[in-house]
VORO-610563 format. One record per residue: residue number from 0; residue in three letters; x, y, z of N, C-alpha, C in turn. Coordinates in steps of 0.001 Angstrom, whole numbers, plus 500000, padded with zeros to 6 digits. Each point is the difference from the previous one (the first is absolute). Layout:
<pts>
{pos = NUM | code = ALA | nx = X | ny = Y | nz = Z | cax = X | cay = Y | caz = Z | cx = X | cy = Y | cz = Z}
...
</pts>
This chain:
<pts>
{pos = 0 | code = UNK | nx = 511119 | ny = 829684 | nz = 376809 | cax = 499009 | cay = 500979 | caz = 499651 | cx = 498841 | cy = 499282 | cz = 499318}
{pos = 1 | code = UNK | nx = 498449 | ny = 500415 | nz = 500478 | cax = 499212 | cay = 499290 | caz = 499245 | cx = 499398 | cy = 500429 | cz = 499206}
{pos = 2 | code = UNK | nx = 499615 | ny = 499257 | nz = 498649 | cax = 499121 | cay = 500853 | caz = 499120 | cx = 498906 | cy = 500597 | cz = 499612}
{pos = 3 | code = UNK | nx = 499886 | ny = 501039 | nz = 499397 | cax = 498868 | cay = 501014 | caz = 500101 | cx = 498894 | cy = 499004 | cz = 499104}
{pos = 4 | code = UNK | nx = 499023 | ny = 499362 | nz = 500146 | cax = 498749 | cay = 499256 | caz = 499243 | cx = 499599 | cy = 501304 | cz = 499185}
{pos = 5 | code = UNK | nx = 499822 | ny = 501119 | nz = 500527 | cax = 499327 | cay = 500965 | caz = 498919 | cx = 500840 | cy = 500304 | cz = 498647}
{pos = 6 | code = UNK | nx = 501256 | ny = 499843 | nz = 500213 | cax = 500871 | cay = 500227 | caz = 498955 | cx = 500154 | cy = 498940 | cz = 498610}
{pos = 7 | code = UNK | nx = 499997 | ny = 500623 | nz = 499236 | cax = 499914 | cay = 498356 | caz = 498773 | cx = 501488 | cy = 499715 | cz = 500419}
{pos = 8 | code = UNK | nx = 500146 | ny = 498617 | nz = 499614 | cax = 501466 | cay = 499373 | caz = 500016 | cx = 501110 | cy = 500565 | cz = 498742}
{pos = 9 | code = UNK | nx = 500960 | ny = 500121 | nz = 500473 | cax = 501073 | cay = 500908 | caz = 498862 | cx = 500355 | cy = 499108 | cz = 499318}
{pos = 10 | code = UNK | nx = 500377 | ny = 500563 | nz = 498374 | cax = 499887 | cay = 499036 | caz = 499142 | cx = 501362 | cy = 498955 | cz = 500182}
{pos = 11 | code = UNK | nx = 500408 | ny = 499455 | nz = 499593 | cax = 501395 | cay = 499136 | caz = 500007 | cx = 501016 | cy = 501171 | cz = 499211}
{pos = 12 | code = UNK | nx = 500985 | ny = 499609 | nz = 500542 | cax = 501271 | cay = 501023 | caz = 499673 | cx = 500337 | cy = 500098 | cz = 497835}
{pos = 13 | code = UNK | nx = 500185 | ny = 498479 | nz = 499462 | cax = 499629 | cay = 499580 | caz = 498656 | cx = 498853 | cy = 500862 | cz = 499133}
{pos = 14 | code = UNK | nx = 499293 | ny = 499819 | nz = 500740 | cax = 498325 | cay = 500703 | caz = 499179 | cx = 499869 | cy = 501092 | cz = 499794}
{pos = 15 | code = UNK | nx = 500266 | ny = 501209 | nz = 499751 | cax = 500002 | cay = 500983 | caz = 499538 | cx = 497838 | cy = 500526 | cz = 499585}
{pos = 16 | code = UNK | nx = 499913 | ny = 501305 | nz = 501036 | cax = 498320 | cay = 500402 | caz = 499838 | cx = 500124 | cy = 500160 | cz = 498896}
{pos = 17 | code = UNK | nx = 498741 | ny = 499898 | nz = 499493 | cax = 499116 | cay = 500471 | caz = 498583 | cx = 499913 | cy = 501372 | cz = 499933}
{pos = 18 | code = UNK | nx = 500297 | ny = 500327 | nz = 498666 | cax = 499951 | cay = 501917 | caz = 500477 | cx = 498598 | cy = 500041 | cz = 499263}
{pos = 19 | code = UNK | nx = 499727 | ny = 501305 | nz = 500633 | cax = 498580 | cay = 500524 | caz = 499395 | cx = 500004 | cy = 500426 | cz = 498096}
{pos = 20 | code = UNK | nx = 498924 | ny = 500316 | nz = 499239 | cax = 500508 | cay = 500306 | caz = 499188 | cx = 500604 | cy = 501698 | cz = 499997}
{pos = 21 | code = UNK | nx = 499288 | ny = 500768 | nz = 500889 | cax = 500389 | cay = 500896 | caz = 500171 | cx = 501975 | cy = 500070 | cz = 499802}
{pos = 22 | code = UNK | nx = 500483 | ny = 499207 | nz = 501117 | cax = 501218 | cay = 499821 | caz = 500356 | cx = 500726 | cy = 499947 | cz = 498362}
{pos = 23 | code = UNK | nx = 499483 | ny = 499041 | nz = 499138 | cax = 500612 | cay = 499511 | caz = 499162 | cx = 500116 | cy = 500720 | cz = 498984}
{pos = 24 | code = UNK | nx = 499143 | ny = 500856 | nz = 499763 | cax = 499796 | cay = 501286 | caz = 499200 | cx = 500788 | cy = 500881 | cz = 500605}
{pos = 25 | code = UNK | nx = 500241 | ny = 500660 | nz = 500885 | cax = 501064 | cay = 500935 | caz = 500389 | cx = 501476 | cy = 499259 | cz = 500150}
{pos = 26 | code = UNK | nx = 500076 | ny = 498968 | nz = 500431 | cax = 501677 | cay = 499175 | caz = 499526 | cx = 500475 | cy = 500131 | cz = 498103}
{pos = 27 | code = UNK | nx = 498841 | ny = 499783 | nz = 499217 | cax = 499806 | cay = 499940 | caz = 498676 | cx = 500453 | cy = 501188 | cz = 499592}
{pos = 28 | code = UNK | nx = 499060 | ny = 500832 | nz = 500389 | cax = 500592 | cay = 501535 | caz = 500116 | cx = 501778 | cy = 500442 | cz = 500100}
{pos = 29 | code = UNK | nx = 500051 | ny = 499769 | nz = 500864 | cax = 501155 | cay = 500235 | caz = 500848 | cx = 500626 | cy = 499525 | cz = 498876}
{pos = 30 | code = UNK | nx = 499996 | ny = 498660 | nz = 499845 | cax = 501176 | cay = 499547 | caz = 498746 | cx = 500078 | cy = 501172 | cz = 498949}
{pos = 31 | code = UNK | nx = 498836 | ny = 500076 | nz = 499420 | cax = 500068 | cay = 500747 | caz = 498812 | cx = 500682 | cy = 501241 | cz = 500497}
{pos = 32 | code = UNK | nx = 499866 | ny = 500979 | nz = 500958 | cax = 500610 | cay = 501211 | caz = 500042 | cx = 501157 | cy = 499991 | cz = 500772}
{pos = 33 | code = UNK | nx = 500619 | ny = 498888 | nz = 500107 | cax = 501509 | cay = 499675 | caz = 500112 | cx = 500584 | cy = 499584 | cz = 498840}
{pos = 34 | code = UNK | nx = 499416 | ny = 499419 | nz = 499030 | cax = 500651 | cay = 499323 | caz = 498583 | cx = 499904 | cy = 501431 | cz = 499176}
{pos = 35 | code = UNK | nx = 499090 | ny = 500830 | nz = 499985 | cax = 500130 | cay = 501359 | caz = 499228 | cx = 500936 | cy = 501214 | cz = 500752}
{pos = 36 | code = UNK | nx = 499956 | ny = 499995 | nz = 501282 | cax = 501246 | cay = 500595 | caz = 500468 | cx = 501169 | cy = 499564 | cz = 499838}
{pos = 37 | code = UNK | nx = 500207 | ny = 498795 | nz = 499839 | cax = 501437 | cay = 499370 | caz = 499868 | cx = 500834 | cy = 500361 | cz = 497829}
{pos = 38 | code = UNK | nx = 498641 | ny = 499634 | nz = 499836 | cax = 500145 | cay = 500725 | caz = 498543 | cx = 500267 | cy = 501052 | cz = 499472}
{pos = 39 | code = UNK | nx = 499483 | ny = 501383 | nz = 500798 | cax = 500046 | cay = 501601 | caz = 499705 | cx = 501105 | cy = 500082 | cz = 501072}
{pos = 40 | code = UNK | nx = 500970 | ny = 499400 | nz = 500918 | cax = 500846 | cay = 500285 | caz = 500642 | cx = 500681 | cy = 500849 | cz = 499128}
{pos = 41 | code = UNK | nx = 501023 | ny = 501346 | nz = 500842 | cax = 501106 | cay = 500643 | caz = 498937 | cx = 500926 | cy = 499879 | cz = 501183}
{pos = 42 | code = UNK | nx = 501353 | ny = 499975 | nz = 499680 | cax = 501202 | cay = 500068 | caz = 500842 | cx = 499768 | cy = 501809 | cz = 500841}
{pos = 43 | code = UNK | nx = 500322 | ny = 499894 | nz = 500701 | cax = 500335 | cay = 501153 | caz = 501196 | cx = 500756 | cy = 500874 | cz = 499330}
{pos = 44 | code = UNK | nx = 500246 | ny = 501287 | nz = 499452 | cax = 500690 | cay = 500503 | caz = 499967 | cx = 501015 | cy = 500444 | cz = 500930}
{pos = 45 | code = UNK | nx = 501200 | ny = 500504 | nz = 499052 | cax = 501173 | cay = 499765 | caz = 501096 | cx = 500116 | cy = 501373 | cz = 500896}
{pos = 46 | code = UNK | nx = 500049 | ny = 500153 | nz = 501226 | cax = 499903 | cay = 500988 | caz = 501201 | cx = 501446 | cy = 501053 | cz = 499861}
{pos = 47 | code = UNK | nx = 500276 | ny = 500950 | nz = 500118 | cax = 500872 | cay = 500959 | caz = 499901 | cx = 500102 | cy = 500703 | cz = 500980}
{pos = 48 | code = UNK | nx = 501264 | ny = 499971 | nz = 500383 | cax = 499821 | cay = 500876 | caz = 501368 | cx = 499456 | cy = 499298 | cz = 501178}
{pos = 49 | code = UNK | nx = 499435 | ny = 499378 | nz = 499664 | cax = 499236 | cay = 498709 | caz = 501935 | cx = 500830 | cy = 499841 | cz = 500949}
{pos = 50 | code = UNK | nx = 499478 | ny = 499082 | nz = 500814 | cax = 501185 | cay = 499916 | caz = 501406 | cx = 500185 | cy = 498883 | cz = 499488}
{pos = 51 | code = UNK | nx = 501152 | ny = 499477 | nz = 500300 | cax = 500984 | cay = 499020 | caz = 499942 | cx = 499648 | cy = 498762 | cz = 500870}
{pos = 52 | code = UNK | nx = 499799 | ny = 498681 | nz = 499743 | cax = 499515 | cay = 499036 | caz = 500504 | cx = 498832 | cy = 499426 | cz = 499863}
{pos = 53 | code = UNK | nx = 499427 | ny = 499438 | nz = 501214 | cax = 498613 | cay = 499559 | caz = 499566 | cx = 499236 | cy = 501261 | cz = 500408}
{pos = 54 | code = UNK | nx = 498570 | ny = 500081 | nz = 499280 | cax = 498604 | cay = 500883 | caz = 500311 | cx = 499869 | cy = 499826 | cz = 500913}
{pos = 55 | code = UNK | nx = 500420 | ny = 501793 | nz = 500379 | cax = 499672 | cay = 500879 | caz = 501749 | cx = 498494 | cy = 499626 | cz = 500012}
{pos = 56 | code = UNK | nx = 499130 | ny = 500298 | nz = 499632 | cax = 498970 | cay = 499869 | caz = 500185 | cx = 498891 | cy = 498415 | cz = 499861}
{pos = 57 | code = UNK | nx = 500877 | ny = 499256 | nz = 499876 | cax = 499822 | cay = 498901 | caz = 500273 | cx = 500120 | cy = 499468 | cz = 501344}
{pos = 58 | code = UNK | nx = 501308 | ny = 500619 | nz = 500399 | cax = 500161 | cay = 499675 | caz = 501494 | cx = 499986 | cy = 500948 | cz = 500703}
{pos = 59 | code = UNK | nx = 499678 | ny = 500847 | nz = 499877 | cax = 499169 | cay = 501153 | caz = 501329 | cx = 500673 | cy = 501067 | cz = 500362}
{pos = 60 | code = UNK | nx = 501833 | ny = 499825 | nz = 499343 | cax = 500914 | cay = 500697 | caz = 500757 | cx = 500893 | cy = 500771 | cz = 498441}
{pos = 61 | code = UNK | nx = 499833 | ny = 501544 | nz = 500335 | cax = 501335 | cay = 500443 | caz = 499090 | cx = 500825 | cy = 500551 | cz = 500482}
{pos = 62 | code = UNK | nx = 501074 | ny = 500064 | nz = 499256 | cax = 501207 | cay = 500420 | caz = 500105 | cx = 500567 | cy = 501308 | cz = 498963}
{pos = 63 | code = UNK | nx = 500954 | ny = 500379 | nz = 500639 | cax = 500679 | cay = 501709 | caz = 499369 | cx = 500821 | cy = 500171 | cz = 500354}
{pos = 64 | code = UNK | nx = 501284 | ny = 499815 | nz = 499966 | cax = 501198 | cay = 500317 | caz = 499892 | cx = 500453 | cy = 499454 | cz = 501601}
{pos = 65 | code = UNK | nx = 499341 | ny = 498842 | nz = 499980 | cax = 500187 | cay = 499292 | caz = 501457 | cx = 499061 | cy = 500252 | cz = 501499}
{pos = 66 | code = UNK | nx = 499099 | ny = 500585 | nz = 498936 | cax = 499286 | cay = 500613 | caz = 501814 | cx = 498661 | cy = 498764 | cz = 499170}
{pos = 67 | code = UNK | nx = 498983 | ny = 499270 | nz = 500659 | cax = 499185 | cay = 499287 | caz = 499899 | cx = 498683 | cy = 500779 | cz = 500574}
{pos = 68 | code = UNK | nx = 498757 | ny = 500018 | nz = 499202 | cax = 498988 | cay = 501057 | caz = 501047 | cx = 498943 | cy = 498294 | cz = 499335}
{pos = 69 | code = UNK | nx = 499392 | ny = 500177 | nz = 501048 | cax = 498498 | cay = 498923 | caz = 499481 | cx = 498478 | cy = 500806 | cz = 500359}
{pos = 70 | code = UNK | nx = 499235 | ny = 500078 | nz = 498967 | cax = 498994 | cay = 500681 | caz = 499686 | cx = 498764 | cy = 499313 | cz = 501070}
</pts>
C-alpha cells in the first residue's frame, strides 16, 4: 500500500501527541470531580425485598417465580 503525501506522517508508537490546553484542563477537571466523588461516596443501602442475584436491570432480563419477561 502506498502512502498518502497529503497526510502528515504518524507519530512513532513511544511518543505520545501533545494535548491541547483545552484537553488538559478538562482531564484536570475530571480528576478533581472524581477525587470529590470518591470522597462524598456513601455505601448503598441495603435492598429489601429485591430479586435475588445479580441486577435484572443490568442485564435486560427479569425474573418471577421462574417465568423470565425482557423489557
Amino acid at each position: 500500500m502506498t502512502e498518502d503525501p497529503s497526510r502528515p506522517a504518524a507519530a512513532s508508537a513511544g511518543e505520545p501527541r501533545p494535548l491541547s490546553p483545552a484537553a488538559q484542563r478538562a482531564l484536570a477537571e475530571a480528576e478533581a470531580r472524581r477525587l470529590a466523588a470518591g470522597a462524598n461516596a456513601k455505601p448503598a443501602p441495603k435492598e429489601y425485598q429485591g430479586p435475588k442475584g445479580p441486577e435484572p436491570t443490568r442485564y435486560g432480563d427479569w425474573e418471577n417465580k421462574g417465568i423470565a419477561s425482557d423489557f
